[in-house]
Biopython code that builds the backbone (N, CA, C, O; Angstrom):
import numpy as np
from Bio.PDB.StructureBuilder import StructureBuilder

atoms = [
    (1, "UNK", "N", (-0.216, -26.022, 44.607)),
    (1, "UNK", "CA", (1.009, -26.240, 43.870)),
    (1, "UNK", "C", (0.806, -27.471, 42.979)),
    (1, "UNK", "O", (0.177, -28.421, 43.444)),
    (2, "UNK", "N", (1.307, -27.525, 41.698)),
    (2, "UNK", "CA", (0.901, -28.353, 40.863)),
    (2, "UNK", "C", (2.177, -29.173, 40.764)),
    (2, "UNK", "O", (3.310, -28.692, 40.749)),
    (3, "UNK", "N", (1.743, -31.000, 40.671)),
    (3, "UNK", "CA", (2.598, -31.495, 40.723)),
    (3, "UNK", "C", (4.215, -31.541, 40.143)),
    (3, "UNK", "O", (5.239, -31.854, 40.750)),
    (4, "UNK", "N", (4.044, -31.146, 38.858)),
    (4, "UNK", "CA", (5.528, -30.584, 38.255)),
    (4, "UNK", "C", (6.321, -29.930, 38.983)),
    (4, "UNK", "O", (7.530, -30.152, 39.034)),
    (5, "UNK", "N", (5.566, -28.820, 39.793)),
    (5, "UNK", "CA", (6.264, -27.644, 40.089)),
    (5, "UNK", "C", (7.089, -28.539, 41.469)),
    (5, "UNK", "O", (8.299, -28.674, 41.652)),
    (6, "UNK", "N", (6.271, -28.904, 42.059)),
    (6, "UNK", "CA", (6.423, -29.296, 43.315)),
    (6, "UNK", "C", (7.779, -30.427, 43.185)),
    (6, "UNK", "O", (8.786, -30.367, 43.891)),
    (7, "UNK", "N", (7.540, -31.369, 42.190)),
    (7, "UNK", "CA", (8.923, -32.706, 41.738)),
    (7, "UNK", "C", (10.015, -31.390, 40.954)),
    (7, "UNK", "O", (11.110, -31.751, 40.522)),
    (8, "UNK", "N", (9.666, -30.161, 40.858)),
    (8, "UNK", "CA", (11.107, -29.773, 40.357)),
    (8, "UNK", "C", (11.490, -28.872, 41.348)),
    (8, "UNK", "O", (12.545, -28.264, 41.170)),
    (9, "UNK", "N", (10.776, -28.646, 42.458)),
    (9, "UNK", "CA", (11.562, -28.146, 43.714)),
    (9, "UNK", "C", (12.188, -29.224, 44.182)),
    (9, "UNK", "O", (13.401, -29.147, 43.989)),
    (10, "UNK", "N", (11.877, -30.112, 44.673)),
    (10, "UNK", "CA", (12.325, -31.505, 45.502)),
    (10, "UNK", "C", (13.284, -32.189, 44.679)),
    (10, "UNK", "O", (14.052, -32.952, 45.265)),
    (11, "UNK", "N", (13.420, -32.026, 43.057)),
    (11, "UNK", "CA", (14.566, -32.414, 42.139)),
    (11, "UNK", "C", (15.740, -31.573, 42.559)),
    (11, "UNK", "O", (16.829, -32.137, 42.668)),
    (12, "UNK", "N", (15.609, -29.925, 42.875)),
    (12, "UNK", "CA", (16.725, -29.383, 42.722)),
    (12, "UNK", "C", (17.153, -28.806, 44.203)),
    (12, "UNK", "O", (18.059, -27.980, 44.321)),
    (13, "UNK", "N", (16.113, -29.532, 45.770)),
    (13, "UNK", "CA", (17.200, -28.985, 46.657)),
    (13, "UNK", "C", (17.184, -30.567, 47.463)),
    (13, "UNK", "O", (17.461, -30.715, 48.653)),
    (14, "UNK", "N", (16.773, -31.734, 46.467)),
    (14, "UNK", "CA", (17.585, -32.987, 46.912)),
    (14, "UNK", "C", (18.634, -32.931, 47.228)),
    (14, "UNK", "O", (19.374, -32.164, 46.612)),
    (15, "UNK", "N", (19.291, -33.927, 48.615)),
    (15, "UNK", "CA", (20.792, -34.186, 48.585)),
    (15, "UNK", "C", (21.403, -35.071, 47.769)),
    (15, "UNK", "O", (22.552, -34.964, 47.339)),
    (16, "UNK", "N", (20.321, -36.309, 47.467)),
    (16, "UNK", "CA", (20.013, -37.933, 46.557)),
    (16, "UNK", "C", (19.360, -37.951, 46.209)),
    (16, "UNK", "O", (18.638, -36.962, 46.340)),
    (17, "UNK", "N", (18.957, -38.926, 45.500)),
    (17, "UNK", "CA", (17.762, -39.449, 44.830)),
    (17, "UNK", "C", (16.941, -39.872, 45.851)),
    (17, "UNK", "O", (17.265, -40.526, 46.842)),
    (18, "UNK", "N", (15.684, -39.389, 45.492)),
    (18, "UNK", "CA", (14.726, -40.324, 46.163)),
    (18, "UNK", "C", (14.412, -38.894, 47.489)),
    (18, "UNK", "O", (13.280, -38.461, 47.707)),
    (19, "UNK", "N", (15.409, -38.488, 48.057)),
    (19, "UNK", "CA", (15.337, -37.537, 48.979)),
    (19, "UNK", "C", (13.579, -36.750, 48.875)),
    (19, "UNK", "O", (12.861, -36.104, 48.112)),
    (20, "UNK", "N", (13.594, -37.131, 49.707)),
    (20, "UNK", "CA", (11.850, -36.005, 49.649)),
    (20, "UNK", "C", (11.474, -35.477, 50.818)),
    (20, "UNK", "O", (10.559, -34.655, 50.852)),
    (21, "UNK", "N", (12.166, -35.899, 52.000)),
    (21, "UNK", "CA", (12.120, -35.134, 53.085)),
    (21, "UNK", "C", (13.140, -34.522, 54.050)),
    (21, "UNK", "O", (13.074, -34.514, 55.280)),
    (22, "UNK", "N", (13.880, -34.127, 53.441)),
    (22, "UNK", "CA", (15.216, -33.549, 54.199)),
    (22, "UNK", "C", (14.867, -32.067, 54.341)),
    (22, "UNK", "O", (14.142, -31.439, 53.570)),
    (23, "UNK", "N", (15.592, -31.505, 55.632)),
    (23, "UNK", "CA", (15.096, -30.330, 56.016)),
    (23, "UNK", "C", (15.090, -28.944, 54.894)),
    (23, "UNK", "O", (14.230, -28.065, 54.835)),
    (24, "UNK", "N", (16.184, -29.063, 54.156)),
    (24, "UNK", "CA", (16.457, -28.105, 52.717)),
    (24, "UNK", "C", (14.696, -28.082, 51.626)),
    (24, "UNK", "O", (14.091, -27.093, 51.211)),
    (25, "UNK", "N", (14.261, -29.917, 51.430)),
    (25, "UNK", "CA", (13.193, -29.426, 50.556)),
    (25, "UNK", "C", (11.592, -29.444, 51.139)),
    (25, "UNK", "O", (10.580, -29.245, 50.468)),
    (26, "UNK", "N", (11.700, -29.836, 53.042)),
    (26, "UNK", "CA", (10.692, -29.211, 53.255)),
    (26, "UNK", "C", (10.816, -27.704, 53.458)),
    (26, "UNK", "O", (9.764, -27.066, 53.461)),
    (27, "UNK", "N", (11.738, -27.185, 53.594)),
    (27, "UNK", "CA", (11.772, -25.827, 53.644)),
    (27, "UNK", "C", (11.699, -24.622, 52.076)),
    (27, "UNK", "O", (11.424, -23.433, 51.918)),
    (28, "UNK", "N", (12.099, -25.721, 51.214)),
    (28, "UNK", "CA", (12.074, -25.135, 49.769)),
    (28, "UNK", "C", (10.000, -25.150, 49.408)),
    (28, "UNK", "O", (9.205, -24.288, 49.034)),
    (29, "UNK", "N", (9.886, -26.579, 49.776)),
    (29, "UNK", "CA", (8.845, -26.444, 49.875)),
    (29, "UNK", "C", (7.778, -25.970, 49.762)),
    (29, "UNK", "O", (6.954, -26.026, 48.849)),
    (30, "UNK", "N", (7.781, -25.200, 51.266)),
    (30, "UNK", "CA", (6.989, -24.232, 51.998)),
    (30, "UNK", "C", (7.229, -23.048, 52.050)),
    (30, "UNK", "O", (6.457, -22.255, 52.589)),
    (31, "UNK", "N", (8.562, -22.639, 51.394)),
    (31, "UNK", "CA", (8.931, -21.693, 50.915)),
    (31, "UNK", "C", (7.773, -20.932, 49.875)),
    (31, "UNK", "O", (7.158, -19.913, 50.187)),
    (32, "UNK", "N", (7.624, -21.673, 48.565)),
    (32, "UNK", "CA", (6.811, -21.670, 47.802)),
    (32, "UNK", "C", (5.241, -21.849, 48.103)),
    (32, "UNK", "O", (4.589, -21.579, 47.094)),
    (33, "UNK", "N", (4.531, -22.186, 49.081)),
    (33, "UNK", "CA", (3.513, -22.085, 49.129)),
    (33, "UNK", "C", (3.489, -21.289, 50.421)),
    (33, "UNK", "O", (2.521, -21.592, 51.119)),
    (34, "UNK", "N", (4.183, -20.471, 50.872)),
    (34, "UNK", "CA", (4.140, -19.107, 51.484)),
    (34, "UNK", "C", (4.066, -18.431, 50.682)),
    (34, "UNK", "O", (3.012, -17.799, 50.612)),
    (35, "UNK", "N", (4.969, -18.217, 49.790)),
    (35, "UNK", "CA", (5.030, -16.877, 48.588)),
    (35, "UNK", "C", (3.720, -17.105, 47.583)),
    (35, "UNK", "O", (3.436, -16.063, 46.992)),
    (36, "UNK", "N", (2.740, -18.385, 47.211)),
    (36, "UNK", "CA", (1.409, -18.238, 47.090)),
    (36, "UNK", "C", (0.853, -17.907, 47.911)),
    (36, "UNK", "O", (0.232, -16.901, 47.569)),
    (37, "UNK", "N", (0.655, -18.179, 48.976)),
    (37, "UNK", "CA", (-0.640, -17.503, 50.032)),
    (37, "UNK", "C", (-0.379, -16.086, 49.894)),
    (37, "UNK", "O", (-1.363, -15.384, 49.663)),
    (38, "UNK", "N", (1.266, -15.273, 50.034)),
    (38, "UNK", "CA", (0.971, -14.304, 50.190)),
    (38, "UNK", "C", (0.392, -13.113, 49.052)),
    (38, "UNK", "O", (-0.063, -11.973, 49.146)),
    (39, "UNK", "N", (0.715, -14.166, 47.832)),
    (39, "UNK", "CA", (0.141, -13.385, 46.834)),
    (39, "UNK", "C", (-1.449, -13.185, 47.031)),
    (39, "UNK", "O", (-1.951, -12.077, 47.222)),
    (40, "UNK", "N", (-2.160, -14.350, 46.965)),
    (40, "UNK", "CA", (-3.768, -14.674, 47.571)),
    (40, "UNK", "C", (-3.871, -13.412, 48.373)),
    (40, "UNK", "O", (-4.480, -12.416, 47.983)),
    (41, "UNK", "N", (-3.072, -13.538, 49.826)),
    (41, "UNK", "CA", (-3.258, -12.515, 50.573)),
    (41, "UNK", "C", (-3.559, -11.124, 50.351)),
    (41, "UNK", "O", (-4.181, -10.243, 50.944)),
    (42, "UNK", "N", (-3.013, -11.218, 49.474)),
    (42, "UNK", "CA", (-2.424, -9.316, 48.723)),
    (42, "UNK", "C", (-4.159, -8.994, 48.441)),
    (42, "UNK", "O", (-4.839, -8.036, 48.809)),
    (43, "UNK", "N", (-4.565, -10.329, 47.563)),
    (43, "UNK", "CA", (-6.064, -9.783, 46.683)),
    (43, "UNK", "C", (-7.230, -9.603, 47.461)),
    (43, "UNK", "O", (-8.031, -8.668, 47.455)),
    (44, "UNK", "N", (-7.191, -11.135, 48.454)),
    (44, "UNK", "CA", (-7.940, -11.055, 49.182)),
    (44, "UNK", "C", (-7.789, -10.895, 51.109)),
    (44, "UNK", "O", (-7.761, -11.829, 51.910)),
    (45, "UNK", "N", (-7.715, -9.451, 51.401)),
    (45, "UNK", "CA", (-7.352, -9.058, 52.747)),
    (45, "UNK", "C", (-7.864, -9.857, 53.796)),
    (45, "UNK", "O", (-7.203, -10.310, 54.730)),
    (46, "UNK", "N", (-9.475, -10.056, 53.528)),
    (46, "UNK", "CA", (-10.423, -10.170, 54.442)),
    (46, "UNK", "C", (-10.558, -12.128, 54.485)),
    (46, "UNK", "O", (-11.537, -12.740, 54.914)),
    (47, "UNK", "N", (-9.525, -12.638, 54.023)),
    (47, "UNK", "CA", (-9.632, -13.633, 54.157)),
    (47, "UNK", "C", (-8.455, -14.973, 55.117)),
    (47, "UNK", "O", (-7.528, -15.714, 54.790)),
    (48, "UNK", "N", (-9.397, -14.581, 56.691)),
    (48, "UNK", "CA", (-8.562, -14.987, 57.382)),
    (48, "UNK", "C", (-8.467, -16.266, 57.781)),
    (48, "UNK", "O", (-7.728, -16.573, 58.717)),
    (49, "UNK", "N", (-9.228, -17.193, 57.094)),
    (49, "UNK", "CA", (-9.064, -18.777, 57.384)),
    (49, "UNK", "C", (-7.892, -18.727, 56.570)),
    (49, "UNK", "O", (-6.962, -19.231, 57.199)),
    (50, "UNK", "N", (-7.611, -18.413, 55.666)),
    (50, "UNK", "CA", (-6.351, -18.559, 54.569)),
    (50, "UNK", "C", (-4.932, -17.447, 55.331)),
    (50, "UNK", "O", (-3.712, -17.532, 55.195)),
    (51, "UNK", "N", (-5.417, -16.894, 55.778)),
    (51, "UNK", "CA", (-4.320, -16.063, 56.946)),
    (51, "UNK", "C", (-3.744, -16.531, 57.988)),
    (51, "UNK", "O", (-2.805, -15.950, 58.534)),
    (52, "UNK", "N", (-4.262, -17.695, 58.409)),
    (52, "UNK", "CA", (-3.893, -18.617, 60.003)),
    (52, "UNK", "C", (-4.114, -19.391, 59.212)),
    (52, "UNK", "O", (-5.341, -19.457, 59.294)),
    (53, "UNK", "N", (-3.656, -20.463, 58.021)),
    (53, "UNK", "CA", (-3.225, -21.055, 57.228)),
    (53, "UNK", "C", (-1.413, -20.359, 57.308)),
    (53, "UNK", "O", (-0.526, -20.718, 58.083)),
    (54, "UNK", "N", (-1.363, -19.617, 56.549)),
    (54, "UNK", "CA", (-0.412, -18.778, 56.186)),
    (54, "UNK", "C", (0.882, -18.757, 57.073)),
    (54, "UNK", "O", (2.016, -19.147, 56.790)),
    (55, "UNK", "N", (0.180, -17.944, 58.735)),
    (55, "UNK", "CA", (1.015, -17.917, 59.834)),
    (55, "UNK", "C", (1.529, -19.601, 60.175)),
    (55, "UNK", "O", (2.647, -20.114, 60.125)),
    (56, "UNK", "N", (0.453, -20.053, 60.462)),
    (56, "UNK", "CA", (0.674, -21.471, 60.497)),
    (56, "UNK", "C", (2.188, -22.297, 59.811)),
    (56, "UNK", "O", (3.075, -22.842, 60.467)),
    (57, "UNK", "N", (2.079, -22.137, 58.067)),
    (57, "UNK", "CA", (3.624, -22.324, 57.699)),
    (57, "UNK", "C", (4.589, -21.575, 57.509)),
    (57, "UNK", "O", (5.466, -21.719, 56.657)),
    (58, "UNK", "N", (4.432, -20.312, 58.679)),
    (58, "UNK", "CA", (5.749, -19.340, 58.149)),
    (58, "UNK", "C", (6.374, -20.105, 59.538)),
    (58, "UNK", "O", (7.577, -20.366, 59.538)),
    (59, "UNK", "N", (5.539, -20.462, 60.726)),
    (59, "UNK", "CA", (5.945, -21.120, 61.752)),
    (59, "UNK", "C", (6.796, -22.408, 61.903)),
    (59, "UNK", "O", (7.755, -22.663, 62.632)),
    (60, "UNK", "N", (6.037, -23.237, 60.846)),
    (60, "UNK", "CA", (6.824, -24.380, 60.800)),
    (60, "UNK", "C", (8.163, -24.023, 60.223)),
    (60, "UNK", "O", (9.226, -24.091, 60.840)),
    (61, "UNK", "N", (7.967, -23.538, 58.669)),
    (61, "UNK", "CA", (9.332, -23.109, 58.119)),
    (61, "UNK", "C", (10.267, -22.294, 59.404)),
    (61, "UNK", "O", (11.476, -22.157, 59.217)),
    (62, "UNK", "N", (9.713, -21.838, 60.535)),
    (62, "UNK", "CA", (10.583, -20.847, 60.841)),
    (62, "UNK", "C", (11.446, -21.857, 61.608)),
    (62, "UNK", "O", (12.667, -21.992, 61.691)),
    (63, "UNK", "N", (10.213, -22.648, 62.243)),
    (63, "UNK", "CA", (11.387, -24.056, 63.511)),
    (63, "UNK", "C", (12.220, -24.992, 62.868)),
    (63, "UNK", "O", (13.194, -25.477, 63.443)),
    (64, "UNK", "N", (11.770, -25.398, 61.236)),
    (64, "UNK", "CA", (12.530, -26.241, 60.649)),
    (64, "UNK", "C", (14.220, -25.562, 60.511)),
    (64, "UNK", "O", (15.236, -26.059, 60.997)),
    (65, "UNK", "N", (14.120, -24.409, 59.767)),
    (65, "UNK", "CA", (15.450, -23.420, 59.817)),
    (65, "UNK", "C", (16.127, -23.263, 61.083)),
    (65, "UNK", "O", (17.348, -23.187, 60.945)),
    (66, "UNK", "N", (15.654, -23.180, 62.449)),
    (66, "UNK", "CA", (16.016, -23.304, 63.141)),
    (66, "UNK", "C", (16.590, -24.252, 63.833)),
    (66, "UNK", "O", (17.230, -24.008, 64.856)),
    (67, "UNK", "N", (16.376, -25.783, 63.216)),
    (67, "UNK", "CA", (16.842, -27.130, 63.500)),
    (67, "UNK", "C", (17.653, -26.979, 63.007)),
    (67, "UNK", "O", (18.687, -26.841, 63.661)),
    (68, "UNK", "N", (17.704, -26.912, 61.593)),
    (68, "UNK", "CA", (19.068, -26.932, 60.833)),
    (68, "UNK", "C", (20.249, -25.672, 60.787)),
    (68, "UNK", "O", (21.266, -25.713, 60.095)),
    (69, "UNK", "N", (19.884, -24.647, 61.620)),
    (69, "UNK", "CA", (21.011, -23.813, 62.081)),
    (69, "UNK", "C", (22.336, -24.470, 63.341)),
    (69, "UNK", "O", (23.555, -24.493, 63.507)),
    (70, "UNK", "N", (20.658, -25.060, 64.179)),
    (70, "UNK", "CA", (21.824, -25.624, 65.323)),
    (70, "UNK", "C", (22.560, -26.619, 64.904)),
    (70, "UNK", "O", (23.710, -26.730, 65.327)),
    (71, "UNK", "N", (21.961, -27.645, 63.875)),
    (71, "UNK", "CA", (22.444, -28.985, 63.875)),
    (71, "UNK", "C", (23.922, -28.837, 62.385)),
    (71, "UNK", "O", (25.038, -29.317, 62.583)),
    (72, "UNK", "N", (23.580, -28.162, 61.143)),
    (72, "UNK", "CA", (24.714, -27.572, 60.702)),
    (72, "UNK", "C", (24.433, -26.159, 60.069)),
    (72, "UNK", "O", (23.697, -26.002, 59.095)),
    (73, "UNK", "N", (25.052, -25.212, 60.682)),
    (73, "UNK", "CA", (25.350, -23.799, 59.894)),
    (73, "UNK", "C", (25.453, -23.828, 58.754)),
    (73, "UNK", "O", (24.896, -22.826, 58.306)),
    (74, "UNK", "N", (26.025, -24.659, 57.676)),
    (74, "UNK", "CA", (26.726, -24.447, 56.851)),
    (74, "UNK", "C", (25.350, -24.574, 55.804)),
    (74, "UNK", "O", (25.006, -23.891, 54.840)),
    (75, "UNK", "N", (24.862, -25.535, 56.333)),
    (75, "UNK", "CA", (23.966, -25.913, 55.721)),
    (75, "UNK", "C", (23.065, -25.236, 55.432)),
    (75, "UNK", "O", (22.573, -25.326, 54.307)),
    (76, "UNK", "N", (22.535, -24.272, 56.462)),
    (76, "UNK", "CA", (21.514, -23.433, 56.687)),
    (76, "UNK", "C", (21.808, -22.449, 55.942)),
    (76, "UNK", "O", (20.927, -22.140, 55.140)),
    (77, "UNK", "N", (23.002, -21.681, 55.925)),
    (77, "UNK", "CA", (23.568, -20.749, 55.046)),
    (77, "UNK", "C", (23.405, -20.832, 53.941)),
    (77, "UNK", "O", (22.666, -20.079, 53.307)),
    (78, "UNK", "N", (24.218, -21.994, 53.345)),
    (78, "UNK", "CA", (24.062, -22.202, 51.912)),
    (78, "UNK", "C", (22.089, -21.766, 51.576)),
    (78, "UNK", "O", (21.735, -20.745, 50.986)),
    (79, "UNK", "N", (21.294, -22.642, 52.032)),
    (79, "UNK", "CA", (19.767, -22.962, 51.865)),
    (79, "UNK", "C", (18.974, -21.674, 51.752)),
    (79, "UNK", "O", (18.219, -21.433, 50.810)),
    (80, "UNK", "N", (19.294, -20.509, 53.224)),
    (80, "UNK", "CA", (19.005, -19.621, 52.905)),
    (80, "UNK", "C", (19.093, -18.581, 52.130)),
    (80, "UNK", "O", (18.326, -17.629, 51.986)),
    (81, "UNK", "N", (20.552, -18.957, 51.413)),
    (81, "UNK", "CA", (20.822, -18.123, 49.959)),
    (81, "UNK", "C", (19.910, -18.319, 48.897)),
    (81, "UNK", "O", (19.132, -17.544, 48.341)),
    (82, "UNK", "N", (20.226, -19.800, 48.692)),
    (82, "UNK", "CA", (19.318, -20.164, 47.712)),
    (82, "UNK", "C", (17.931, -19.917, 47.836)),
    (82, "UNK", "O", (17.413, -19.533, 46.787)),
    (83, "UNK", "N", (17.172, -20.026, 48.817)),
    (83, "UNK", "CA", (15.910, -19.166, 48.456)),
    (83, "UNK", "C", (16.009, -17.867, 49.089)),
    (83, "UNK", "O", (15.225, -17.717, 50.026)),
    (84, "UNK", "N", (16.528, -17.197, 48.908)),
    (84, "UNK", "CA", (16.808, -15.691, 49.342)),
    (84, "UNK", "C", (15.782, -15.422, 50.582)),
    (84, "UNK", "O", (14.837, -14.654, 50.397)),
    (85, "UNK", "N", (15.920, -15.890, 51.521)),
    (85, "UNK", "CA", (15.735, -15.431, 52.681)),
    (85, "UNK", "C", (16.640, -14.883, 53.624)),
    (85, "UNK", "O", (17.831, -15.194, 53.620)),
    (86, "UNK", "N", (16.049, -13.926, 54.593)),
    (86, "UNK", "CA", (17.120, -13.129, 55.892)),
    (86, "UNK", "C", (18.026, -12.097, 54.745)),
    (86, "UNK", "O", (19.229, -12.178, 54.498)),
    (87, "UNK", "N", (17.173, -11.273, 54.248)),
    (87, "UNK", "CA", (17.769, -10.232, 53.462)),
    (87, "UNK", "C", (18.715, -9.423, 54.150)),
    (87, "UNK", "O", (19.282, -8.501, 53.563)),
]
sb = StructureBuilder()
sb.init_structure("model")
sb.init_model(0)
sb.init_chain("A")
sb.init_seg("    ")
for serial, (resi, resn, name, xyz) in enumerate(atoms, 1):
    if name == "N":
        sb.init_residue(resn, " ", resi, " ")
    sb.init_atom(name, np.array(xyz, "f"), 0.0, 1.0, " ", f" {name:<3s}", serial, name[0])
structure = sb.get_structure()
């Protein structure tokens, strides 16, 4: 992920300024470099160091979402709209 891309995710699911680690933009995040691997994935099947990479942050993303369900719903809701997850 190239730095632009990355300061205009973290620009637009900041709560404040400065915000760079709140559960919304590590999850926006990693959002985005899931949906690269899985493109990678698509081309190259047979490539499973980059596959247990992959699983690896669908895991974290999955426990982070899960912190922020218990701790506020509302929050989680909103977040998962915005990156269209739980279709």
């Amino acid at each position: 992920m190239e730095k632009e891309q990355k300061a205009d995710i973290v620009s637009t699911y900041q709560s404040k300024d400065g915000d760079t680690g709140s559960t919304e933009v590590q999850v926006a995040l990693l959002t985005e470099r899931i949906k690269q691997l899985t493109n990678h994935m698509a081309a190259n099947r047979h490539d499973f160091h980059s596959q247990r990479g992959l699983l690896r942050l669908v895991g974290r993303r999955r426990r982070l979402l899960n912190y922020l369900s218990r701790e506020d719903v509302g929050r989680y809701n909103k977040l998962i709209k915005r990156l269209g997850l739980r279709k």
